[in-house]
mmCIF file as gemmi writes it, N, C-alpha and C atoms, coordinates in Angstrom:
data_model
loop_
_atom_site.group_PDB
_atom_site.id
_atom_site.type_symbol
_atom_site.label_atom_id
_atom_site.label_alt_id
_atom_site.label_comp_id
_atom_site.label_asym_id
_atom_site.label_entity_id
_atom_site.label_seq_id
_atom_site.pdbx_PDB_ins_code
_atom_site.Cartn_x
_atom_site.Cartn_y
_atom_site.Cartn_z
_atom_site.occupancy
_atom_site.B_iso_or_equiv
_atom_site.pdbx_formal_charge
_atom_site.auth_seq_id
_atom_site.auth_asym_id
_atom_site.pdbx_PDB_model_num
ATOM 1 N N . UNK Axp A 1 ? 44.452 68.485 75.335 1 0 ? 1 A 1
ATOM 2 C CA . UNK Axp A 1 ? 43.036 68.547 75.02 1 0 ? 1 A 1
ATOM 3 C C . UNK Axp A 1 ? 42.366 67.312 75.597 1 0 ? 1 A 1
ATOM 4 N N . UNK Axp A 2 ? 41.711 67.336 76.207 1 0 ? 2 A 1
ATOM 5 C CA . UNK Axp A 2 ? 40.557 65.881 76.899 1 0 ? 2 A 1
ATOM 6 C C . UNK Axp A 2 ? 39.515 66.312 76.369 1 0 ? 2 A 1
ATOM 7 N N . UNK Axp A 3 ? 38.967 64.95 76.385 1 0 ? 3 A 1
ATOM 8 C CA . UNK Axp A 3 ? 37.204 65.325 75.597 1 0 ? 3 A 1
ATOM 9 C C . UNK Axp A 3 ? 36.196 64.775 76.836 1 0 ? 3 A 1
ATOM 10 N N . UNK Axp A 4 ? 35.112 65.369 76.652 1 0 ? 4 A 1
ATOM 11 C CA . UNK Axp A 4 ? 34.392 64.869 77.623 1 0 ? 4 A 1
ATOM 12 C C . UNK Axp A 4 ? 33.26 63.961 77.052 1 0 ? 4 A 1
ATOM 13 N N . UNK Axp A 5 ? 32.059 63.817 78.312 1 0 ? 5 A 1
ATOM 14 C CA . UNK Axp A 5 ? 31.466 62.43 78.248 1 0 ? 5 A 1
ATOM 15 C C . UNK Axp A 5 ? 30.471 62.614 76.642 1 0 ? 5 A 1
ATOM 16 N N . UNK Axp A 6 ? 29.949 64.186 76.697 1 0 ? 6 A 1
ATOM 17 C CA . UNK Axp A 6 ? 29 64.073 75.928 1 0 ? 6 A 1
ATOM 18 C C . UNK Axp A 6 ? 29.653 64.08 74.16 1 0 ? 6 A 1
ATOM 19 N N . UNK Axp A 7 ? 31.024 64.775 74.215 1 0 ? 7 A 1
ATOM 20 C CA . UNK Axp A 7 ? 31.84 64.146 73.135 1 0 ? 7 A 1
ATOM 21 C C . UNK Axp A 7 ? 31.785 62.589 72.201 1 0 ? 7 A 1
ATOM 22 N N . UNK Axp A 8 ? 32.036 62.024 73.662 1 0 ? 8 A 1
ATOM 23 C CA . UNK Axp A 8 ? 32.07 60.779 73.524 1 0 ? 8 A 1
ATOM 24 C C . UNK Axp A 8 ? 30.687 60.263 73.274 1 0 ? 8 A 1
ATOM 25 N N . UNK Axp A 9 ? 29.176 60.721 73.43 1 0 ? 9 A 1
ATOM 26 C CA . UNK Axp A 9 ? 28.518 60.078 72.926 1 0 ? 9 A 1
ATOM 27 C C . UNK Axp A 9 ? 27.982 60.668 71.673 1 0 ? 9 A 1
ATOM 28 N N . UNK Axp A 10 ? 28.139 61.624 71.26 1 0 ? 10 A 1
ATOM 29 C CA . UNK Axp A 10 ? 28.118 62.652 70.259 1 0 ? 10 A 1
ATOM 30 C C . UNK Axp A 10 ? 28.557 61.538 69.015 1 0 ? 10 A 1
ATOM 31 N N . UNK Axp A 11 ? 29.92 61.254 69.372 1 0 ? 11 A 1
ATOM 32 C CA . UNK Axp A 11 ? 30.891 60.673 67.872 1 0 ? 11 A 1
ATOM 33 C C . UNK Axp A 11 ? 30.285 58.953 67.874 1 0 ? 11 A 1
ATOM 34 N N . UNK Axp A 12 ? 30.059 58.702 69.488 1 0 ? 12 A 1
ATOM 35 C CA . UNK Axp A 12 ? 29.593 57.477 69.337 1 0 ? 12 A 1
ATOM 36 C C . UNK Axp A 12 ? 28.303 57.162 68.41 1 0 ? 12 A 1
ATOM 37 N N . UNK Axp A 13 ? 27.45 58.254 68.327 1 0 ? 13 A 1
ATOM 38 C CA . UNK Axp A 13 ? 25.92 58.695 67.487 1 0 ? 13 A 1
ATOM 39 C C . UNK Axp A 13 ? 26.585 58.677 66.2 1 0 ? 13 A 1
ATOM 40 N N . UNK Axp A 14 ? 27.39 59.611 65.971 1 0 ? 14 A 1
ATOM 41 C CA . UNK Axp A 14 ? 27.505 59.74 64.035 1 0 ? 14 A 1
ATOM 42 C C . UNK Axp A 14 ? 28.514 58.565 63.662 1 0 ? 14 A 1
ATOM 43 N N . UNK Axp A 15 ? 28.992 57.567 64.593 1 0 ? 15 A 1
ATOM 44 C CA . UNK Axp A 15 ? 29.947 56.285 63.744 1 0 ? 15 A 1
ATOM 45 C C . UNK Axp A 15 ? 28.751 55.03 64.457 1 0 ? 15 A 1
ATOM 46 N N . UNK Axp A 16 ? 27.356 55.618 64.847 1 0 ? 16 A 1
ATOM 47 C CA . UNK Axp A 16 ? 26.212 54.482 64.664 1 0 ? 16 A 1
ATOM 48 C C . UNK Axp A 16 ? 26.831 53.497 66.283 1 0 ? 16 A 1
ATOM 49 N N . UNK Axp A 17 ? 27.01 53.987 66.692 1 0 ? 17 A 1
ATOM 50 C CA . UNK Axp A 17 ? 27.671 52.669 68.269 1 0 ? 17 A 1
ATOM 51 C C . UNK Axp A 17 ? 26.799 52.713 69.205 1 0 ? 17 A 1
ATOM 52 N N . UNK Axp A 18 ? 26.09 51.672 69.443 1 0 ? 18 A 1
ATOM 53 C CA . UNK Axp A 18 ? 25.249 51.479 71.082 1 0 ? 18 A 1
ATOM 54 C C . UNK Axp A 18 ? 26.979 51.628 72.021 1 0 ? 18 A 1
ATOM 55 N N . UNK Axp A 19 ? 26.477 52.406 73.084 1 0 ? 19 A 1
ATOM 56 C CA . UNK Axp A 19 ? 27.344 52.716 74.181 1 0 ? 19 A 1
ATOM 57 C C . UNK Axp A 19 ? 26.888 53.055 75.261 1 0 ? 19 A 1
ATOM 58 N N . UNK Axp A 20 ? 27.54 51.85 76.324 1 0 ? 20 A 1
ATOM 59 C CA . UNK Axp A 20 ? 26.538 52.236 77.704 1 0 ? 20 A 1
ATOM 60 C C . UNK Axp A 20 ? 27.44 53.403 78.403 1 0 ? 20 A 1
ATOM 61 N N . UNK Axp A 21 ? 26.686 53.458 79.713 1 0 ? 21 A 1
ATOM 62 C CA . UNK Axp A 21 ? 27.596 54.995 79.96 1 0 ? 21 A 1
ATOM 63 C C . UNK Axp A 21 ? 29.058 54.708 80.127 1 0 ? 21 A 1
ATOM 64 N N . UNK Axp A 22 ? 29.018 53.481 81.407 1 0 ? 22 A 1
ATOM 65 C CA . UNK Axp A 22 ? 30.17 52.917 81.652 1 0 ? 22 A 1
ATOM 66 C C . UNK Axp A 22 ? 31.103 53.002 80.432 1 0 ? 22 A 1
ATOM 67 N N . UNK Axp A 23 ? 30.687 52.076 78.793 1 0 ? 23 A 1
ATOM 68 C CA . UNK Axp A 23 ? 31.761 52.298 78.121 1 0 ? 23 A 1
ATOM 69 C C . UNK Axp A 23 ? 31.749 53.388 77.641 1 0 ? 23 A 1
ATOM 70 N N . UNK Axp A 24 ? 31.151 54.341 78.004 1 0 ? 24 A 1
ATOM 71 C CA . UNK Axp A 24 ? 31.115 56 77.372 1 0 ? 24 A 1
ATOM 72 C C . UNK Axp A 24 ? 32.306 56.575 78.73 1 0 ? 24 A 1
ATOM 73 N N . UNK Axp A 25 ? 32.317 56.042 79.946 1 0 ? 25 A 1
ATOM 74 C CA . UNK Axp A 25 ? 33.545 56.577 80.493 1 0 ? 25 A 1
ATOM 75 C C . UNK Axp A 25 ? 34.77 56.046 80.467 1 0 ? 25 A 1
ATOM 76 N N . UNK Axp A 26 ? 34.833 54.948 79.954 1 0 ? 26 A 1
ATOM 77 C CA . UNK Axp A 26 ? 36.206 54.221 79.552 1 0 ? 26 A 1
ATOM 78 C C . UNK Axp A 26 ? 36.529 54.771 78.271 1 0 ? 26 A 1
ATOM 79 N N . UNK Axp A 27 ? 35.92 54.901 77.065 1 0 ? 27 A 1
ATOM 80 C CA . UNK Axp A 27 ? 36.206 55.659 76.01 1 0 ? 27 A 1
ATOM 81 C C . UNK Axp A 27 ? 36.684 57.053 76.041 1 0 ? 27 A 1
ATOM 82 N N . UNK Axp A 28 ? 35.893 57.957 77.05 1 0 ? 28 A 1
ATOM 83 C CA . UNK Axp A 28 ? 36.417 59.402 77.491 1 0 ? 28 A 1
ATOM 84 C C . UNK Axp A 28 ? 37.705 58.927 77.858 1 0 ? 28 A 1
ATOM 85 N N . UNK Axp A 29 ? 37.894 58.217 78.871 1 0 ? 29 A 1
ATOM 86 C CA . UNK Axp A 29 ? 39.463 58.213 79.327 1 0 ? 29 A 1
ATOM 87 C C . UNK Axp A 29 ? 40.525 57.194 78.275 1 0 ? 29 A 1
ATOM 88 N N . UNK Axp A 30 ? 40.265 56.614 77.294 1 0 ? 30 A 1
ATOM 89 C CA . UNK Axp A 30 ? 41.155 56.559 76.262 1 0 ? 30 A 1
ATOM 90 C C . UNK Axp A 30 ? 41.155 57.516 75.247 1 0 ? 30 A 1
ATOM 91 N N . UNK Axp A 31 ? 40.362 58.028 74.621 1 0 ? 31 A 1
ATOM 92 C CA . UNK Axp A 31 ? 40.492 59.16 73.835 1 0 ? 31 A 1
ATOM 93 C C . UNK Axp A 31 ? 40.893 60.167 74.105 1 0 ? 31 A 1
ATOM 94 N N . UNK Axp A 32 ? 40.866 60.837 75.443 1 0 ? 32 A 1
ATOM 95 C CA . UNK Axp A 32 ? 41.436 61.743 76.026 1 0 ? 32 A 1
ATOM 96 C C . UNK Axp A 32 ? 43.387 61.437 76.035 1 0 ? 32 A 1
ATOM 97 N N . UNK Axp A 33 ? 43.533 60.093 76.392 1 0 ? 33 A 1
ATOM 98 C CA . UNK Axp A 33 ? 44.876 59.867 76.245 1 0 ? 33 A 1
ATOM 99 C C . UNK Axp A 33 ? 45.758 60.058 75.32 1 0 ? 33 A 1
ATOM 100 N N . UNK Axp A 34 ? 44.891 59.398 74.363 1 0 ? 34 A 1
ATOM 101 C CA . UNK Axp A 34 ? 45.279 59.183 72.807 1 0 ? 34 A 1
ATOM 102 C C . UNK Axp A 34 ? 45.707 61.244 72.347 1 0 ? 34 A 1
ATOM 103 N N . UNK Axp A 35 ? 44.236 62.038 72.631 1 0 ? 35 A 1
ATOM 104 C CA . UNK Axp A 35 ? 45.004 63.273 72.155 1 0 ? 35 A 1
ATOM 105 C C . UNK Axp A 35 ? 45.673 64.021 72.803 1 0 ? 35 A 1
ATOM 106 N N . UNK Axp A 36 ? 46.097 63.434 74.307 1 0 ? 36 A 1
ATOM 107 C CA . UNK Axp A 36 ? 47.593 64.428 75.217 1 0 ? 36 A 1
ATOM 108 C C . UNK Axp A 36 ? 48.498 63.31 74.469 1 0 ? 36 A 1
ATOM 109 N N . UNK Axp A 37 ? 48.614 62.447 73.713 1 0 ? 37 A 1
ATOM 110 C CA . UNK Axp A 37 ? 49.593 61.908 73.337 1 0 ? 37 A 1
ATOM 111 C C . UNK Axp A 37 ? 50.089 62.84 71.871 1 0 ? 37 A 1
ATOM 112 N N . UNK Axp A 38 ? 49.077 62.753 70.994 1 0 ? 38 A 1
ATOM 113 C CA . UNK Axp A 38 ? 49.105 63.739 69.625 1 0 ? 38 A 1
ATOM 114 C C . UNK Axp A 38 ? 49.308 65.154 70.051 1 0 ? 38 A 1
ATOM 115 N N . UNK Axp A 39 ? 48.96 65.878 71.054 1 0 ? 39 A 1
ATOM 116 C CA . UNK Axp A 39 ? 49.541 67.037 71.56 1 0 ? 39 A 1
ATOM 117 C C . UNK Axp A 39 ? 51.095 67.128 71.828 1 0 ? 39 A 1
ATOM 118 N N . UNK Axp A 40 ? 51.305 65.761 72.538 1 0 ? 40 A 1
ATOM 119 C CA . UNK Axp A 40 ? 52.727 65.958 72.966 1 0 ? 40 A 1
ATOM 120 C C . UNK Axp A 40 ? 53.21 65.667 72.15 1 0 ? 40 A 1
ATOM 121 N N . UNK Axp A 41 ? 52.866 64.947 71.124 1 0 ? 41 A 1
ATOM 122 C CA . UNK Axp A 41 ? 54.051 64.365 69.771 1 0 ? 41 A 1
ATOM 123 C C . UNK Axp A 41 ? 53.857 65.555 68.662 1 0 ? 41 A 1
ATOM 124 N N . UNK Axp A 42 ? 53.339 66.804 68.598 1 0 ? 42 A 1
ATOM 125 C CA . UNK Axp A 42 ? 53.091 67.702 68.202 1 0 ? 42 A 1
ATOM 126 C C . UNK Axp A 42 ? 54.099 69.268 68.52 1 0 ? 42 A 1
ATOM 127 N N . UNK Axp A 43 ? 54.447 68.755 69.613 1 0 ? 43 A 1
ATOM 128 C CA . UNK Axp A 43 ? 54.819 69.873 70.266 1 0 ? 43 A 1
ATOM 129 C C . UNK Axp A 43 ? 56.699 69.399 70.203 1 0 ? 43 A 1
ATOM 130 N N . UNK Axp A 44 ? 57.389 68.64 69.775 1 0 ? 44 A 1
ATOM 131 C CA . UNK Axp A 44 ? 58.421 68.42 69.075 1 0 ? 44 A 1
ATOM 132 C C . UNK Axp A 44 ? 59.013 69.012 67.875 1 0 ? 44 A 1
ATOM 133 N N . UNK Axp A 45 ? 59.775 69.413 67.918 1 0 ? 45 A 1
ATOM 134 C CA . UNK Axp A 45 ? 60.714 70.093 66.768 1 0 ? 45 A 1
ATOM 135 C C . UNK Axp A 45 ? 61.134 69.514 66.175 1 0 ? 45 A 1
ATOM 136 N N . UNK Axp A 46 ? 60.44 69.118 64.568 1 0 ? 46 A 1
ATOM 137 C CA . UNK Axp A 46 ? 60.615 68.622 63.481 1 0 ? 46 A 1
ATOM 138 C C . UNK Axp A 46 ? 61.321 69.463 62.385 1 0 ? 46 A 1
ATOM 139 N N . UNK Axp A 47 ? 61.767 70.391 62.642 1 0 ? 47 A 1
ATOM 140 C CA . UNK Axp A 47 ? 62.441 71.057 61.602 1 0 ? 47 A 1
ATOM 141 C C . UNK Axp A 47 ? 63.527 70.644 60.944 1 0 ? 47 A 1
ATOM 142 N N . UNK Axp A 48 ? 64.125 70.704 60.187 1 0 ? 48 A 1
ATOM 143 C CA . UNK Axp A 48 ? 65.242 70.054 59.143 1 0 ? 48 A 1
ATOM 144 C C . UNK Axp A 48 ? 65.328 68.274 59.313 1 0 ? 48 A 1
ATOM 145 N N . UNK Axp A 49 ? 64.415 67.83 59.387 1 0 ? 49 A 1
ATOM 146 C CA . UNK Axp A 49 ? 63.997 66.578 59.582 1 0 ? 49 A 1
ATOM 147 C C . UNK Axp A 49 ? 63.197 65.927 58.68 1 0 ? 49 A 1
ATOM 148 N N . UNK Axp A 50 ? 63.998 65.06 57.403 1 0 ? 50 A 1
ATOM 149 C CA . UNK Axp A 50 ? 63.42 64.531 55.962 1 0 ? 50 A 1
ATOM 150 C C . UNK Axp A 50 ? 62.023 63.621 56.655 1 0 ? 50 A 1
ATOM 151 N N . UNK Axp A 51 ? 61.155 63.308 55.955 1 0 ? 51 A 1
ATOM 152 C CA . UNK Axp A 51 ? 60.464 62.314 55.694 1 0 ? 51 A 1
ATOM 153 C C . UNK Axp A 51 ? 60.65 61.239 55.632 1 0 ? 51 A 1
ATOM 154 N N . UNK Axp A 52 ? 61.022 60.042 56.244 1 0 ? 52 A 1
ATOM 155 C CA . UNK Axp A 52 ? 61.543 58.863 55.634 1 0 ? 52 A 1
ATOM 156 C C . UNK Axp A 52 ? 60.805 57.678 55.032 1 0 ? 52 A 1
ATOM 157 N N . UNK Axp A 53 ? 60.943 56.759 53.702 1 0 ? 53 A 1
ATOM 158 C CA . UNK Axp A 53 ? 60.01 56.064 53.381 1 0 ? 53 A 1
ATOM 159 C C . UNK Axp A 53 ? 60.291 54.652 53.755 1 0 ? 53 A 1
ATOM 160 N N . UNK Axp A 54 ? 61.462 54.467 54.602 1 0 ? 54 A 1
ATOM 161 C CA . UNK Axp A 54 ? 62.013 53.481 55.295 1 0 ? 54 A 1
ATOM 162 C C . UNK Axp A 54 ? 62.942 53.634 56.204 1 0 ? 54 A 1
ATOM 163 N N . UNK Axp A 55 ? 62.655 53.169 57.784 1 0 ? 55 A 1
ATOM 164 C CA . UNK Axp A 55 ? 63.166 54.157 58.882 1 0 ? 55 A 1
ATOM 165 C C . UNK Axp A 55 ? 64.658 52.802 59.023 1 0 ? 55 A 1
ATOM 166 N N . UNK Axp A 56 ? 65.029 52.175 58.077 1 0 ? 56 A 1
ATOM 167 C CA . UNK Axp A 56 ? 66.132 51.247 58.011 1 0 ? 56 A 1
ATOM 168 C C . UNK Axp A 56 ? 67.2 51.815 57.22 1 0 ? 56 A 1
ATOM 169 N N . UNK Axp A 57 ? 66.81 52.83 56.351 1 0 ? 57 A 1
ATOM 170 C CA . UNK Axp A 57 ? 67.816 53.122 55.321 1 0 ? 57 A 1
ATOM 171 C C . UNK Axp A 57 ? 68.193 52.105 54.098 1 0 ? 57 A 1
ATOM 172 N N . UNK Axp A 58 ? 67.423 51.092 53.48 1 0 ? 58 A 1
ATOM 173 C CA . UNK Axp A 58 ? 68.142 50.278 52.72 1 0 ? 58 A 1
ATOM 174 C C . UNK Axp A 58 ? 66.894 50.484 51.889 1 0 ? 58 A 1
ATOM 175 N N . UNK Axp A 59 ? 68.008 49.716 50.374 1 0 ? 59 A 1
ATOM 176 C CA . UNK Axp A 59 ? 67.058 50.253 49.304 1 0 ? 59 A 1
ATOM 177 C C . UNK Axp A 59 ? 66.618 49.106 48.856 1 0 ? 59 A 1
ATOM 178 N N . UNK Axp A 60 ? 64.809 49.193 48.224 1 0 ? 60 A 1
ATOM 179 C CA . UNK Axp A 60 ? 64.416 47.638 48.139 1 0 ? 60 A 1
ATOM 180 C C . UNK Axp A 60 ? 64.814 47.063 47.108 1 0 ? 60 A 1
ATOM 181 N N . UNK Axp A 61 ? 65.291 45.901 46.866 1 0 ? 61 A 1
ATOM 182 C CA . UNK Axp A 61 ? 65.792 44.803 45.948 1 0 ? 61 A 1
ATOM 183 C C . UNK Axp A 61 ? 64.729 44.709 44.516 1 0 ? 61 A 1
ATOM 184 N N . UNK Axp A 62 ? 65.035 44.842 43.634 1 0 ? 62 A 1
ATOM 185 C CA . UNK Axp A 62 ? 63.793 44.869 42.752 1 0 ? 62 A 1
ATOM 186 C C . UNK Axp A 62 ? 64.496 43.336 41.768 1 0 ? 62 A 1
ATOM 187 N N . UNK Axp A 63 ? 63.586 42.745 41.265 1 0 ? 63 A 1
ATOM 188 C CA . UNK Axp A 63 ? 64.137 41.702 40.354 1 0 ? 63 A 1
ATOM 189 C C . UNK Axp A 63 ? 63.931 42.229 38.858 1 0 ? 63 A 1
ATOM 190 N N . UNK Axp A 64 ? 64.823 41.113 38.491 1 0 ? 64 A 1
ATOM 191 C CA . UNK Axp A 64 ? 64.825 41.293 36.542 1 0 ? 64 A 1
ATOM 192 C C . UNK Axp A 64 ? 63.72 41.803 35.959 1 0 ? 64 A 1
ATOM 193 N N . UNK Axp A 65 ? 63.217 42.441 35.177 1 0 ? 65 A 1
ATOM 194 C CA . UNK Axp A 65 ? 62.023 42.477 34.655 1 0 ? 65 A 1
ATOM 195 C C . UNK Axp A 65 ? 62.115 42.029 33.384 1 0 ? 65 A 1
ATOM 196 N N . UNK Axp A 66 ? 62.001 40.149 33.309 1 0 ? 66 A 1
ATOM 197 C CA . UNK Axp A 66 ? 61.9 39.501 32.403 1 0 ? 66 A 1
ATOM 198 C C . UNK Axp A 66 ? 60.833 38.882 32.083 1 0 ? 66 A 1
ATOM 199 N N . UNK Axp A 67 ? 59.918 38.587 31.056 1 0 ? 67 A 1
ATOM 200 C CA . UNK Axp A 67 ? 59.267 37.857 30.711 1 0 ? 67 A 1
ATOM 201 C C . UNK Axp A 67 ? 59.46 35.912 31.408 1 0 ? 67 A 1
ATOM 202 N N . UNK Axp A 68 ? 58.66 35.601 32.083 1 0 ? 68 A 1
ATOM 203 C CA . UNK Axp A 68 ? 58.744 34.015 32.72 1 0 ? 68 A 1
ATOM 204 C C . UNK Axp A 68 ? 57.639 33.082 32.166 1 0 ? 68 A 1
ATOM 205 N N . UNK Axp A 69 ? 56.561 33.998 31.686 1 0 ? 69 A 1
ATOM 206 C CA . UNK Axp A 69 ? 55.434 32.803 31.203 1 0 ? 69 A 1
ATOM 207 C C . UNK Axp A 69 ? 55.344 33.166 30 1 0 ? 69 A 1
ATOM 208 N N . UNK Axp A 70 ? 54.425 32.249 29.069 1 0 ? 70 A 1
ATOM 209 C CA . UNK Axp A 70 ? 54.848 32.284 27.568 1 0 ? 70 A 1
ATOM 210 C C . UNK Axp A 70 ? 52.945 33.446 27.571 1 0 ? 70 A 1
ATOM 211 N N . UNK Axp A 71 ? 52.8 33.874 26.763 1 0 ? 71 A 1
ATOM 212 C CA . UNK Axp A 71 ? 51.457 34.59 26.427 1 0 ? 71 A 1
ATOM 213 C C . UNK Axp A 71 ? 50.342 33.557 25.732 1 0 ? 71 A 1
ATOM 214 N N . UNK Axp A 72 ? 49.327 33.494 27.207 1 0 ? 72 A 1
ATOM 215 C CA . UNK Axp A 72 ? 48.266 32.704 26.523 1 0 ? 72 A 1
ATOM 216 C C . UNK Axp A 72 ? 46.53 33.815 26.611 1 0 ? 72 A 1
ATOM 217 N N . UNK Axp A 73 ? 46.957 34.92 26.011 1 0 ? 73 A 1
ATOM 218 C CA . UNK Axp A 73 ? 46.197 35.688 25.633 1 0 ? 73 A 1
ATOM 219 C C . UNK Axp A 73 ? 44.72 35.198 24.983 1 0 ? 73 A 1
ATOM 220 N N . UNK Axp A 74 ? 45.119 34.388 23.803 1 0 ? 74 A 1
ATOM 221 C CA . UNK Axp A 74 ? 43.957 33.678 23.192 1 0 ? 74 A 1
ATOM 222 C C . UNK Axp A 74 ? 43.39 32.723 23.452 1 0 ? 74 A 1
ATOM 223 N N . UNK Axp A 75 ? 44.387 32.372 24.441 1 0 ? 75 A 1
ATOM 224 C CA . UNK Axp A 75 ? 43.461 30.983 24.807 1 0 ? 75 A 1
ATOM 225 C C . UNK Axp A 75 ? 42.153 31.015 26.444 1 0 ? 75 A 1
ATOM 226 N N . UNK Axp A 76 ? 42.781 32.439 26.957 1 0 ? 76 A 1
ATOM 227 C CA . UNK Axp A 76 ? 41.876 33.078 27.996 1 0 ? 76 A 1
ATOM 228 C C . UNK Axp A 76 ? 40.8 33.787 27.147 1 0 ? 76 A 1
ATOM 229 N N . UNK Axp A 77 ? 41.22 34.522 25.841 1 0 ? 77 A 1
ATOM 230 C CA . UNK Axp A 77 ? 40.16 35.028 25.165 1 0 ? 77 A 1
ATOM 231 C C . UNK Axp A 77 ? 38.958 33.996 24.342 1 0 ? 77 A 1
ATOM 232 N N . UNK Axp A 78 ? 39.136 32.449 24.358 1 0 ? 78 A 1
ATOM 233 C CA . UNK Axp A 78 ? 38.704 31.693 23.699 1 0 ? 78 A 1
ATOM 234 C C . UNK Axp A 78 ? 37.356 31.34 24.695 1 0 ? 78 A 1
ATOM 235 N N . UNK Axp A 79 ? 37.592 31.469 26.301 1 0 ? 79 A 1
ATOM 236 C CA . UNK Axp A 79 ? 36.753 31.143 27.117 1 0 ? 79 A 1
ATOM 237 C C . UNK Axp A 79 ? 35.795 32.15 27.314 1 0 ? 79 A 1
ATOM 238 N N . UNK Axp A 80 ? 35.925 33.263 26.935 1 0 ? 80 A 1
ATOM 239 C CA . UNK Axp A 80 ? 35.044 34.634 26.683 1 0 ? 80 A 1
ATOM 240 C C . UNK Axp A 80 ? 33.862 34.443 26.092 1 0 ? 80 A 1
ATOM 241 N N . UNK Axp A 81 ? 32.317 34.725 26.251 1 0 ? 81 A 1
ATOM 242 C CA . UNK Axp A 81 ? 31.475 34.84 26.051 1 0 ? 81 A 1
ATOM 243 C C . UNK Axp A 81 ? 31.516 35.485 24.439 1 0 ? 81 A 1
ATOM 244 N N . UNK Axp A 82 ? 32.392 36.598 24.795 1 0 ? 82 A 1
ATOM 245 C CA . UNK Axp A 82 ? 32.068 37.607 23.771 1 0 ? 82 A 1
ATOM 246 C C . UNK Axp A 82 ? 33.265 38.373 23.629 1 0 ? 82 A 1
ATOM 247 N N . UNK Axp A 83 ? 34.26 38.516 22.771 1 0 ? 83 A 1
ATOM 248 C CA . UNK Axp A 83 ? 35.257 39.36 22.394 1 0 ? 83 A 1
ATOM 249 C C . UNK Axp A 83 ? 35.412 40.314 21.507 1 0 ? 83 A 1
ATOM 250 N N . UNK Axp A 84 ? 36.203 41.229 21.573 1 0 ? 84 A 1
ATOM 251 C CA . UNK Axp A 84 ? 37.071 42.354 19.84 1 0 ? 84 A 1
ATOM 252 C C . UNK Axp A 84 ? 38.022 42.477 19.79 1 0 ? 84 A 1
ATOM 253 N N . UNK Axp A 85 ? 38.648 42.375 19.089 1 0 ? 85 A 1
ATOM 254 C CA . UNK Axp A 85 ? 40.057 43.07 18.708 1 0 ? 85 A 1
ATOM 255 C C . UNK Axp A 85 ? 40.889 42.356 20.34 1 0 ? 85 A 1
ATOM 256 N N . UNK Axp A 86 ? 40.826 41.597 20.697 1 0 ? 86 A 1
ATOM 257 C CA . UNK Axp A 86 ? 41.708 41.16 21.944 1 0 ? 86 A 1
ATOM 258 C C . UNK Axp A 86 ? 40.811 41.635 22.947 1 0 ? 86 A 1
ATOM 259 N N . UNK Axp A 87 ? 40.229 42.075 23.251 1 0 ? 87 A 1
ATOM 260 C CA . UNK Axp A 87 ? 39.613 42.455 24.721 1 0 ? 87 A 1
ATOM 261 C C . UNK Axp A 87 ? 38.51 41.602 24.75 1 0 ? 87 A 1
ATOM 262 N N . UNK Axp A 88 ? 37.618 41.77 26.135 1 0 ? 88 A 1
ATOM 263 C CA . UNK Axp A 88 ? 36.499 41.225 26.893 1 0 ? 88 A 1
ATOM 264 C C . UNK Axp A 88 ? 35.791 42.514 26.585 1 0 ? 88 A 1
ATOM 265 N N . UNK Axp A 89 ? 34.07 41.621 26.012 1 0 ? 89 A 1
ATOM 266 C CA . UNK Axp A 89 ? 32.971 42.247 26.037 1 0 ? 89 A 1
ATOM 267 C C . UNK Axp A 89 ? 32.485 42.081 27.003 1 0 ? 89 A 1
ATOM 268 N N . UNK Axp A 90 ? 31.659 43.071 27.761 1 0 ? 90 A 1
ATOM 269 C CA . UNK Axp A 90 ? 30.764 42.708 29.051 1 0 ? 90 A 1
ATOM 270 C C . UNK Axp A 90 ? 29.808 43.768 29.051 1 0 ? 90 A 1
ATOM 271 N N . UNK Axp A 91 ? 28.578 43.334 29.649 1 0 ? 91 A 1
ATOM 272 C CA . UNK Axp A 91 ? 27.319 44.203 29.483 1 0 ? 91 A 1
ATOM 273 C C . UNK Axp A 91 ? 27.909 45.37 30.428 1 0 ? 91 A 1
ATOM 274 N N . UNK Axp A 92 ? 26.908 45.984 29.924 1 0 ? 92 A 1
ATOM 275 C CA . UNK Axp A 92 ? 27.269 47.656 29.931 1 0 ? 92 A 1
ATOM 276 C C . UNK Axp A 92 ? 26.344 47.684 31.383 1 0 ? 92 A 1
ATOM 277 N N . UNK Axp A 93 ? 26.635 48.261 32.823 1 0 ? 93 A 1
ATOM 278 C CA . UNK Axp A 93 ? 26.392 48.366 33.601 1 0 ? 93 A 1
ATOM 279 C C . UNK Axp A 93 ? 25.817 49.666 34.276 1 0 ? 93 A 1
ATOM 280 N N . UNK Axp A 94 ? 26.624 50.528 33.446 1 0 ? 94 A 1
ATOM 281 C CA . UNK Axp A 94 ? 26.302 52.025 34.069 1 0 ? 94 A 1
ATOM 282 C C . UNK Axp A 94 ? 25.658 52.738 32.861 1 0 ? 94 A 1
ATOM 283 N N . UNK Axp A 95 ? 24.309 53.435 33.115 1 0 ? 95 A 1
ATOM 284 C CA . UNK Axp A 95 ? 24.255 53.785 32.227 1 0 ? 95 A 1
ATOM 285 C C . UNK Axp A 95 ? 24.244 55.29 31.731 1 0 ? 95 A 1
């Protein structure tokens, strides 16, 4: 699929871009590249072929899930304008 010039100033209009012609023909000829590239990477046989969420195979290291700092809950709630029951009051914005 190639796109042509008036493509290119078409999309250049609705994402707001001053574009002179010149870079309106350098853009045709990268965008045009870009989708014989997505054509050709399209046209590959992906069948029985997982998803991978890491193309290394290793699994990520997770640490302890221990408590490290002591809880200074009240003393962040002490600097509060305005509190309840443990939480932050704050003006109501939406109405």
């Amino acid at each position: 699929m190639s796109i042509d010039k008036q493509d290119v100033q078409k999309i250049a209009h609705l994402a707001r871009l001053a574009l002179t012609e010149e870079g309106a023909d350098q853009y045709q000829h990268s965008l045009s590249s870009v989708l014989a590239l997505v054509e050709q990477m399209q046209s590959v046989n992906t069948d029985g072929v997982e998803p991978l969420s890491n193309p290394l195979e290793m699994t990520q290291r997770l640490r302890d899930d221990i408590v490290t700092e002591e809880n200074r809950r009240d003393a962040f709630l002490a600097n509060a304008p305005q509190t309840e029951a443990g939480l932050f009051l704050v003006p109501k914005v939406i109405d």
